[in-house]
ZAPALO-965645 format. One record per residue (C-alpha): residue number from 0; residue in one letter; x, y, z. Coordinates in steps of 0.1 Angstrom, whole numbers. Example, Ala and Ser with C-alpha at 12.3 -4.5 7.8 and 13.67 -1.06 7.14 Angstrom:
2
 seq type     u     v     w
   0    a   123   -45    78
   1    s   137   -11    71
//
This chain:
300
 seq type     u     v     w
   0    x    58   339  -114
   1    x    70   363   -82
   2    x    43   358   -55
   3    x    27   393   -47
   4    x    25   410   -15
   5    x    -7   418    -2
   6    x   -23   446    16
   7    x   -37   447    56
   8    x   -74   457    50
   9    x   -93   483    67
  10    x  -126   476    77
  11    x  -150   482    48
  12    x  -177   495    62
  13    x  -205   492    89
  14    x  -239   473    77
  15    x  -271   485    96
  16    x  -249   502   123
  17    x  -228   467   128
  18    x  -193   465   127
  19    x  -188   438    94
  20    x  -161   426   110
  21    x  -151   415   149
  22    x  -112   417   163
  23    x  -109   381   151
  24    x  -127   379   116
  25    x  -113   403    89
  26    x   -97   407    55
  27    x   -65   401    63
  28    x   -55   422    25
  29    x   -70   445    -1
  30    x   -58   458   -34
  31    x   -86   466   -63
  32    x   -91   473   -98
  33    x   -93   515  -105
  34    x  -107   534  -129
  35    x  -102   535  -164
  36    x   -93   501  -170
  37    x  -104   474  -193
  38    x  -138   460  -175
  39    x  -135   425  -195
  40    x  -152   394  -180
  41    x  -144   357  -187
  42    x  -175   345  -195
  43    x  -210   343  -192
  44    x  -225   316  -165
  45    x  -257   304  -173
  46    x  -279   269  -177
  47    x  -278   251  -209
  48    x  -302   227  -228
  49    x  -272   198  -225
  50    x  -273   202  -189
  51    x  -304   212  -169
  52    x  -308   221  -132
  53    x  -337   216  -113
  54    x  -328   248   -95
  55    x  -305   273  -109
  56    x  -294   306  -101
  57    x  -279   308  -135
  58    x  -295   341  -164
  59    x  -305   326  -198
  60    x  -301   362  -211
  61    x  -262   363  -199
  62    x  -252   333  -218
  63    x  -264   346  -250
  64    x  -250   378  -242
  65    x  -215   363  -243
  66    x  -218   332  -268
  67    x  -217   355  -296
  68    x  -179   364  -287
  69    x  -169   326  -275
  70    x  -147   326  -309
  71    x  -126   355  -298
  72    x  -109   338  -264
  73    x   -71   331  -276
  74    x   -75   360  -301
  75    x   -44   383  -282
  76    x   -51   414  -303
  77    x   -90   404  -300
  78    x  -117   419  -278
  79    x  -100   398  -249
  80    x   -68   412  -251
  81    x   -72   432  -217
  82    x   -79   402  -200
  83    x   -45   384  -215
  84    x   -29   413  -200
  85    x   -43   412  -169
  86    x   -43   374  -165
  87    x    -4   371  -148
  88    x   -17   396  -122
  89    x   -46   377  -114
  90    x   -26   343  -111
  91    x    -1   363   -91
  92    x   -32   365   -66
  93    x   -42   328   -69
  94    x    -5   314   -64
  95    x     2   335   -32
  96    x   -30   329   -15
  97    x   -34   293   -24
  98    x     2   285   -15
  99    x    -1   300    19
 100    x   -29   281    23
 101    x   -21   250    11
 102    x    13   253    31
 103    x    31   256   -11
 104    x    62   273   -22
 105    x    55   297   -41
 106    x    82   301   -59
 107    x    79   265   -72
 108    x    76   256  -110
 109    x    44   236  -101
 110    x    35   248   -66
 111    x    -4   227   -72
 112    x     8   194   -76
 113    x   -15   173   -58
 114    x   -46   199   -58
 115    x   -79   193   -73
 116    x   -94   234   -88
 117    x  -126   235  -106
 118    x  -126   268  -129
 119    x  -164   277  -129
 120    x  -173   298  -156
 121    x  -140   287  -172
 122    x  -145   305  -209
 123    x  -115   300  -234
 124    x   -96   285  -205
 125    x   -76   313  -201
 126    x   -70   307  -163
 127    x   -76   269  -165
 128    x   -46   263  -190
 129    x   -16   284  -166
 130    x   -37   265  -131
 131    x   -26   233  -149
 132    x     8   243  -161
 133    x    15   250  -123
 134    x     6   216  -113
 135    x   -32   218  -103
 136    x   -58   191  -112
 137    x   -84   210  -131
 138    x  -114   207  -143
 139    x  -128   238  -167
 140    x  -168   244  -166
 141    x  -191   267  -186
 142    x  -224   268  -195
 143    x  -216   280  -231
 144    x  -206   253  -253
 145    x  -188   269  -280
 146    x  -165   282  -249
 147    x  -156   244  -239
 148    x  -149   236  -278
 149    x  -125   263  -281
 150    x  -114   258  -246
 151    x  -105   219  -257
 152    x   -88   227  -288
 153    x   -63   248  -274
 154    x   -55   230  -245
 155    x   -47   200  -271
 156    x   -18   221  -286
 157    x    -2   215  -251
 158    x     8   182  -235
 159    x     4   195  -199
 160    x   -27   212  -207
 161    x   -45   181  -225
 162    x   -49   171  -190
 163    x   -79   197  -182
 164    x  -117   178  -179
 165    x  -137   204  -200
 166    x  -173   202  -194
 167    x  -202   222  -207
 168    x  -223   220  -170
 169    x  -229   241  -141
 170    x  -221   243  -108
 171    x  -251   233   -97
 172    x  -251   199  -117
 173    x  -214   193  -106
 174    x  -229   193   -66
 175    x  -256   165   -78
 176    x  -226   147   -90
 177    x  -213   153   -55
 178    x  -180   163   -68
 179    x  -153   179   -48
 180    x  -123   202   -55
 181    x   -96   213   -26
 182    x   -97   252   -44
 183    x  -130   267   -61
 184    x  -125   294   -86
 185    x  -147   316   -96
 186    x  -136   352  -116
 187    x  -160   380  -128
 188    x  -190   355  -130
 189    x  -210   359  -100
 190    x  -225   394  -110
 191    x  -240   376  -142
 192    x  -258   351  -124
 193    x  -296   354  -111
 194    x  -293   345   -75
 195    x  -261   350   -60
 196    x  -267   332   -30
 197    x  -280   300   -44
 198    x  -244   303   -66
 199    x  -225   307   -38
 200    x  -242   278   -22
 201    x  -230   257   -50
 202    x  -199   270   -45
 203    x  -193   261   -12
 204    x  -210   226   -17
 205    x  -180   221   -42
 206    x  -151   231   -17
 207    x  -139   204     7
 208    x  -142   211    44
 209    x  -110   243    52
 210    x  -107   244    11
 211    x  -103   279   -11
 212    x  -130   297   -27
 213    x  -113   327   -50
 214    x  -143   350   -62
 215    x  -135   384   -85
 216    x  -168   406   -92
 217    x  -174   446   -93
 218    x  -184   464   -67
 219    x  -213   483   -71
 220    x  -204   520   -70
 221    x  -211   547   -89
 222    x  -176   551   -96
 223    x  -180   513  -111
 224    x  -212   525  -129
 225    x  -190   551  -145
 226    x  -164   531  -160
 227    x  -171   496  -162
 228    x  -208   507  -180
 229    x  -204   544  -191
 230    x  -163   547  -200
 231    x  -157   507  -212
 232    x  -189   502  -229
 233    x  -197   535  -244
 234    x  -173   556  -243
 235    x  -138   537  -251
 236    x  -157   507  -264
 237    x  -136   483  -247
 238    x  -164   458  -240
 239    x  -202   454  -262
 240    x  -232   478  -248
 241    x  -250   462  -224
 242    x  -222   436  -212
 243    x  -228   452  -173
 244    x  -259   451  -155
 245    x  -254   475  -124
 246    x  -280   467  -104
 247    x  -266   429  -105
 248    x  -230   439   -92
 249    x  -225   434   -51
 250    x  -206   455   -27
 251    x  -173   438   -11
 252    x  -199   438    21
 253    x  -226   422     3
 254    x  -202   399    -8
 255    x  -188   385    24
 256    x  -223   386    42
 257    x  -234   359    10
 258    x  -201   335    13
 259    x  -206   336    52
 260    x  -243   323    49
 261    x  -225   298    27
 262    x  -202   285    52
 263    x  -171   304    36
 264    x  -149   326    56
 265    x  -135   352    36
 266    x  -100   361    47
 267    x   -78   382    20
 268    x   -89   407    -7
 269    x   -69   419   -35
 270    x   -70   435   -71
 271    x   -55   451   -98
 272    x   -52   484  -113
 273    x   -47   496  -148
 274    x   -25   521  -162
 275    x   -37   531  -195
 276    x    -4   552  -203
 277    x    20   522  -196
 278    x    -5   493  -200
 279    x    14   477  -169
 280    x   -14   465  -140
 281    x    -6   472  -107
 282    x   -18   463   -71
 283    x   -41   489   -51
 284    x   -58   494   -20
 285    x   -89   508   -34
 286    x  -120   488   -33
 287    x  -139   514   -52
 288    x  -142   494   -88
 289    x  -125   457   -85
 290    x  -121   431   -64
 291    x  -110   397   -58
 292    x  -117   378   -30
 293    x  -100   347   -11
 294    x  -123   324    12
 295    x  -120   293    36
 296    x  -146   266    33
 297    x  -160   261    72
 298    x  -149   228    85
 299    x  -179   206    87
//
Protein backbone atom coordinates (compact mmCIF):
# COMPACT_ATOMS: atom_id res chain seq x y z
CA UNK A 1 0.00 0.00 0.00
CA UNK A 2 1.47 3.68 -1.31
CA UNK A 3 2.37 5.65 1.79
CA UNK A 4 0.28 8.97 1.93
CA UNK A 5 1.44 12.41 2.08
CA UNK A 6 0.48 14.44 4.80
CA UNK A 7 -0.51 17.91 5.39
CA UNK A 8 1.53 20.94 7.43
CA UNK A 9 -1.13 21.91 10.14
CA UNK A 10 -2.23 25.32 11.02
CA UNK A 11 -2.68 26.07 14.44
CA UNK A 12 -6.06 24.93 15.61
CA UNK A 13 -7.11 27.24 17.71
CA UNK A 14 -6.29 29.42 20.94
CA UNK A 15 -7.70 27.84 24.43
CA UNK A 16 -8.43 30.50 27.12
CA UNK A 17 -6.46 33.19 25.08
CA UNK A 18 -3.19 30.66 24.83
CA UNK A 19 -1.61 29.83 21.84
CA UNK A 20 -2.14 25.63 21.82
CA UNK A 21 0.82 25.34 20.38
CA UNK A 22 4.59 27.05 20.89
CA UNK A 23 7.24 27.44 17.64
CA UNK A 24 8.63 24.03 18.70
CA UNK A 25 5.35 21.84 19.59
CA UNK A 26 2.88 21.44 16.75
CA UNK A 27 0.95 19.14 14.36
CA UNK A 28 3.33 18.67 12.01
CA UNK A 29 -0.04 17.40 9.38
CA UNK A 30 -3.85 17.52 9.15
CA UNK A 31 -6.29 15.92 6.76
CA UNK A 32 -10.03 15.11 8.27
CA UNK A 33 -13.12 13.26 7.58
CA UNK A 34 -16.00 15.86 5.77
CA UNK A 35 -19.33 15.77 5.65
CA UNK A 36 -21.64 13.44 4.41
CA UNK A 37 -19.75 10.40 4.93
CA UNK A 38 -20.39 7.12 6.52
CA UNK A 39 -19.83 7.93 10.50
CA UNK A 40 -19.13 4.04 11.32
CA UNK A 41 -17.17 3.10 14.45
CA UNK A 42 -15.26 -0.09 15.21
CA UNK A 43 -16.54 -0.94 18.25
CA UNK A 44 -17.80 -0.27 21.51
CA UNK A 45 -15.14 -0.09 24.52
CA UNK A 46 -16.50 -0.94 27.74
CA UNK A 47 -15.83 -3.29 31.05
CA UNK A 48 -17.02 -6.72 30.97
CA UNK A 49 -18.06 -9.34 33.74
CA UNK A 50 -14.88 -11.64 32.42
CA UNK A 51 -12.69 -8.93 33.19
CA UNK A 52 -13.20 -6.35 35.87
CA UNK A 53 -11.34 -3.07 36.66
CA UNK A 54 -11.08 -1.63 39.79
CA UNK A 55 -11.18 1.72 38.12
CA UNK A 56 -12.47 2.13 34.62
CA UNK A 57 -13.30 4.79 32.50
CA UNK A 58 -15.06 2.37 30.33
CA UNK A 59 -19.58 3.00 29.60
CA UNK A 60 -21.59 -0.19 30.39
CA UNK A 61 -24.34 1.41 28.24
CA UNK A 62 -21.79 1.68 25.03
CA UNK A 63 -20.95 -1.99 25.05
CA UNK A 64 -24.45 -3.06 24.78
CA UNK A 65 -25.07 -0.52 22.36
CA UNK A 66 -22.68 -2.21 19.92
CA UNK A 67 -22.84 -6.07 21.03
CA UNK A 68 -26.09 -6.37 19.22
CA UNK A 69 -24.17 -5.75 15.75
CA UNK A 70 -20.80 -7.82 16.82
CA UNK A 71 -22.23 -10.54 14.09
CA UNK A 72 -22.08 -8.14 11.22
CA UNK A 73 -17.94 -7.32 11.31
CA UNK A 74 -16.76 -9.29 7.99
CA UNK A 75 -20.27 -8.88 6.54
CA UNK A 76 -18.72 -6.48 3.24
CA UNK A 77 -22.27 -5.58 2.02
CA UNK A 78 -23.25 -5.38 5.92
CA UNK A 79 -23.84 -2.37 8.19
CA UNK A 80 -19.84 -2.24 8.23
CA UNK A 81 -19.32 -1.86 4.74
CA UNK A 82 -18.29 1.91 5.01
CA UNK A 83 -15.71 1.02 7.34
CA UNK A 84 -14.16 -1.83 4.81
CA UNK A 85 -13.98 0.97 2.47
CA UNK A 86 -12.44 3.26 4.46
CA UNK A 87 -10.06 0.82 6.20
CA UNK A 88 -6.96 1.10 3.33
CA UNK A 89 -7.07 4.86 3.94
CA UNK A 90 -6.83 4.51 7.45
CA UNK A 91 -3.83 1.96 7.27
CA UNK A 92 -2.40 4.38 4.69
CA UNK A 93 -2.17 6.78 7.79
CA UNK A 94 -0.79 4.14 10.22
CA UNK A 95 2.03 2.76 7.77
CA UNK A 96 3.42 6.33 6.93
CA UNK A 97 3.43 7.64 10.33
CA UNK A 98 4.65 4.50 12.02
CA UNK A 99 7.34 3.90 9.42
CA UNK A 100 8.76 7.37 9.79
CA UNK A 101 8.79 6.79 13.14
CA UNK A 102 10.03 3.61 13.56
CA UNK A 103 12.83 4.63 10.91
CA UNK A 104 10.56 1.65 8.30
CA UNK A 105 10.28 1.55 4.64
CA UNK A 106 7.34 2.09 3.72
CA UNK A 107 7.02 0.64 0.83
CA UNK A 108 8.02 -2.77 2.32
CA UNK A 109 5.72 -5.89 2.14
CA UNK A 110 6.01 -6.13 6.05
CA UNK A 111 7.33 -2.71 7.07
CA UNK A 112 6.38 -3.98 11.20
CA UNK A 113 8.42 -6.81 11.54
CA UNK A 114 9.78 -6.69 14.86
CA UNK A 115 6.90 -4.24 16.43
CA UNK A 116 4.68 -5.10 19.24
CA UNK A 117 0.74 -2.95 18.41
CA UNK A 118 -2.01 -3.52 20.77
CA UNK A 119 -5.48 -2.78 18.79
CA UNK A 120 -7.69 -1.45 21.77
CA UNK A 121 -11.10 -1.61 21.02
CA UNK A 122 -10.13 -4.15 18.23
CA UNK A 123 -13.97 -5.30 17.05
CA UNK A 124 -14.03 -7.82 14.17
CA UNK A 125 -10.31 -7.24 13.72
CA UNK A 126 -10.72 -5.36 10.84
CA UNK A 127 -7.44 -3.27 11.45
CA UNK A 128 -5.74 -6.08 13.57
CA UNK A 129 -5.81 -8.68 10.69
CA UNK A 130 -3.92 -6.12 7.73
CA UNK A 131 -1.39 -4.75 11.15
CA UNK A 132 -0.38 -8.45 11.19
CA UNK A 133 -0.20 -9.09 7.49
CA UNK A 134 2.40 -6.17 7.45
CA UNK A 135 4.51 -7.72 9.94
CA UNK A 136 3.43 -6.16 13.33
CA UNK A 137 3.06 -8.30 16.54
CA UNK A 138 -0.51 -7.77 17.56
CA UNK A 139 -2.50 -8.26 20.11
CA UNK A 140 -6.52 -7.46 19.47
CA UNK A 141 -8.61 -6.28 22.69
CA UNK A 142 -12.36 -5.56 23.24
CA UNK A 143 -14.53 -5.57 25.95
CA UNK A 144 -17.32 -7.33 23.85
CA UNK A 145 -16.88 -10.86 23.74
CA UNK A 146 -18.91 -11.87 20.82
CA UNK A 147 -16.36 -9.20 18.92
CA UNK A 148 -13.15 -11.46 19.99
CA UNK A 149 -15.04 -14.80 18.88
CA UNK A 150 -15.68 -13.53 15.54
CA UNK A 151 -12.51 -11.62 15.59
CA UNK A 152 -10.74 -15.30 16.26
CA UNK A 153 -12.54 -17.16 13.69
CA UNK A 154 -11.56 -15.15 10.94
CA UNK A 155 -8.22 -14.64 11.64
CA UNK A 156 -7.96 -18.67 11.75
CA UNK A 157 -8.87 -18.78 7.92
CA UNK A 158 -5.39 -17.02 7.55
CA UNK A 159 -1.98 -18.47 8.44
CA UNK A 160 -0.43 -15.01 9.07
CA UNK A 161 -3.36 -13.82 10.87
CA UNK A 162 -3.66 -16.94 13.30
CA UNK A 163 -0.86 -15.18 14.92
CA UNK A 164 -3.03 -12.30 16.58
CA UNK A 165 -3.56 -12.72 20.79
CA UNK A 166 -7.35 -11.91 20.92
CA UNK A 167 -8.46 -11.05 24.32
CA UNK A 168 -11.78 -9.97 25.69
CA UNK A 169 -10.09 -7.27 28.49
CA UNK A 170 -9.47 -3.66 28.66
CA UNK A 171 -6.95 -1.42 28.63
CA UNK A 172 -6.97 -0.84 32.01
CA UNK A 173 -6.48 -4.67 32.95
CA UNK A 174 -3.73 -4.99 30.28
CA UNK A 175 -1.51 -1.97 32.48
CA UNK A 176 -2.13 -4.27 35.77
CA UNK A 177 -0.57 -6.93 33.72
CA UNK A 178 2.15 -4.36 33.05
CA UNK A 179 2.22 -5.09 29.43
CA UNK A 180 3.91 -3.08 26.86
CA UNK A 181 3.49 -2.45 23.05
CA UNK A 182 6.13 -0.19 20.84
CA UNK A 183 2.66 1.38 18.84
CA UNK A 184 -0.86 1.89 20.74
CA UNK A 185 -3.88 1.96 18.57
CA UNK A 186 -6.77 3.30 19.34
CA UNK A 187 -9.67 4.24 16.37
CA UNK A 188 -13.19 5.85 16.95
CA UNK A 189 -13.25 4.48 20.65
CA UNK A 190 -12.32 7.18 22.85
CA UNK A 191 -15.64 9.24 22.47
CA UNK A 192 -17.52 6.03 23.81
CA UNK A 193 -15.73 5.78 26.91
CA UNK A 194 -16.70 7.57 30.36
CA UNK A 195 -13.58 9.35 31.25
CA UNK A 196 -11.31 10.16 28.62
CA UNK A 197 -8.53 10.97 30.60
CA UNK A 198 -8.33 8.07 32.80
CA UNK A 199 -8.36 6.10 29.03
CA UNK A 200 -5.77 7.93 27.84
CA UNK A 201 -3.86 7.32 30.92
CA UNK A 202 -4.11 3.70 30.12
CA UNK A 203 -3.04 4.39 26.93
CA UNK A 204 0.00 5.91 27.62
CA UNK A 205 0.86 3.36 30.53
CA UNK A 206 0.76 0.76 27.48
CA UNK A 207 3.26 2.64 25.11
CA UNK A 208 7.01 2.17 25.82
CA UNK A 209 9.04 5.29 26.53
CA UNK A 210 9.25 7.48 22.53
CA UNK A 211 6.47 4.76 21.35
CA UNK A 212 3.23 5.64 19.00
CA UNK A 213 -0.08 6.32 20.17
CA UNK A 214 -2.66 6.56 16.94
CA UNK A 215 -6.12 7.93 18.20
CA UNK A 216 -9.20 8.64 15.60
CA UNK A 217 -12.45 10.24 17.34
CA UNK A 218 -15.01 13.16 16.12
CA UNK A 219 -14.70 16.42 16.78
CA UNK A 220 -17.30 18.02 18.43
CA UNK A 221 -18.89 20.57 16.01
CA UNK A 222 -22.06 21.31 15.06
CA UNK A 223 -21.15 20.43 11.65
CA UNK A 224 -20.24 16.83 13.32
CA UNK A 225 -23.63 17.04 15.15
CA UNK A 226 -25.23 17.36 11.76
CA UNK A 227 -23.96 14.47 10.00
CA UNK A 228 -22.45 11.92 12.09
CA UNK A 229 -26.04 12.16 14.45
CA UNK A 230 -28.68 13.98 12.22
CA UNK A 231 -27.58 12.87 8.39
CA UNK A 232 -25.86 9.10 9.30
CA UNK A 233 -28.23 8.14 11.93
CA UNK A 234 -31.48 9.58 10.87
CA UNK A 235 -31.51 10.76 7.94
CA UNK A 236 -29.44 8.29 5.51
CA UNK A 237 -29.53 5.50 8.12
CA UNK A 238 -26.04 4.65 7.79
CA UNK A 239 -25.47 3.83 11.44
CA UNK A 240 -28.45 2.70 14.41
CA UNK A 241 -30.21 5.94 16.29
CA UNK A 242 -28.43 6.73 19.15
CA UNK A 243 -24.89 5.22 18.11
CA UNK A 244 -23.34 9.09 18.77
CA UNK A 245 -23.49 10.80 21.97
CA UNK A 246 -22.46 14.54 21.09
CA UNK A 247 -21.73 15.85 24.16
CA UNK A 248 -19.02 12.78 24.62
CA UNK A 249 -17.06 13.73 21.36
CA UNK A 250 -13.75 16.12 22.02
CA UNK A 251 -12.30 18.87 19.98
CA UNK A 252 -8.80 18.23 18.20
CA UNK A 253 -7.80 20.82 21.15
CA UNK A 254 -9.34 18.95 23.88
CA UNK A 255 -7.74 16.12 22.54
CA UNK A 256 -4.13 17.08 22.57
CA UNK A 257 -4.49 19.05 25.98
CA UNK A 258 -5.71 15.13 27.41
CA UNK A 259 -2.70 13.02 25.68
CA UNK A 260 -0.25 15.78 26.90
CA UNK A 261 -1.47 15.37 30.65
CA UNK A 262 -0.73 11.77 29.64
CA UNK A 263 2.71 12.17 28.79
CA UNK A 264 1.99 11.79 24.91
CA UNK A 265 3.14 14.32 22.48
CA UNK A 266 0.97 14.53 19.63
CA UNK A 267 2.79 15.37 16.49
CA UNK A 268 0.73 14.62 12.99
CA UNK A 269 -2.99 14.73 12.34
CA UNK A 270 -4.69 13.36 9.41
CA UNK A 271 -8.16 11.98 8.02
CA UNK A 272 -10.19 11.04 5.38
CA UNK A 273 -12.95 12.38 3.36
CA UNK A 274 -15.85 10.76 1.65
CA UNK A 275 -17.25 11.13 -1.67
CA UNK A 276 -20.66 9.84 -1.86
CA UNK A 277 -20.81 10.21 -5.81
CA UNK A 278 -17.57 8.16 -6.45
CA UNK A 279 -17.44 6.23 -3.10
CA UNK A 280 -13.51 6.88 -3.34
CA UNK A 281 -12.11 8.49 0.28
CA UNK A 282 -9.80 11.07 -0.03
CA UNK A 283 -7.31 13.11 2.24
CA UNK A 284 -8.43 16.74 3.58
CA UNK A 285 -7.34 19.55 5.54
CA UNK A 286 -10.47 20.11 7.31
CA UNK A 287 -10.72 19.26 10.87
CA UNK A 288 -14.33 20.17 11.03
CA UNK A 289 -15.86 16.29 11.32
CA UNK A 290 -12.88 13.60 11.54
CA UNK A 291 -9.74 13.19 12.76
CA UNK A 292 -6.93 10.97 13.40
CA UNK A 293 -4.30 11.64 15.48
CA UNK A 294 -0.48 10.44 15.75
CA UNK A 295 1.38 10.75 19.34
CA UNK A 296 4.91 10.20 20.94
CA UNK A 297 5.06 8.49 24.31
CA UNK A 298 7.38 11.04 26.63
CA UNK A 299 10.67 9.36 27.34
CA UNK A 300 10.59 8.47 30.97
Amino acid sequence: MLSRSLYRLRNLSKLNGHSFYNSSSYFKHSVLITAFQPLLHNKPYATTTQHPASTSSLNQTELAKFAAIAESWWDAEGPFKPLHVMNPTRLAFIRSTLCRHFGKDPFSVRPFEGLKFVDVGCGGGILSEPLARMGASVTGIDAVDKNIKIARLHADLDPVASSIEYRCTTAENLVEEQKKFDAVIALEVIEHVADPAEFCKSLSALTVSNGATVISTINRSMRAYATAIIAAEYILHWLPKGTHEWSSFLTPEELVLTLQRASISVEEMAGFAYNPLTGQWSLSDDVGVNFIAFGIKNSE
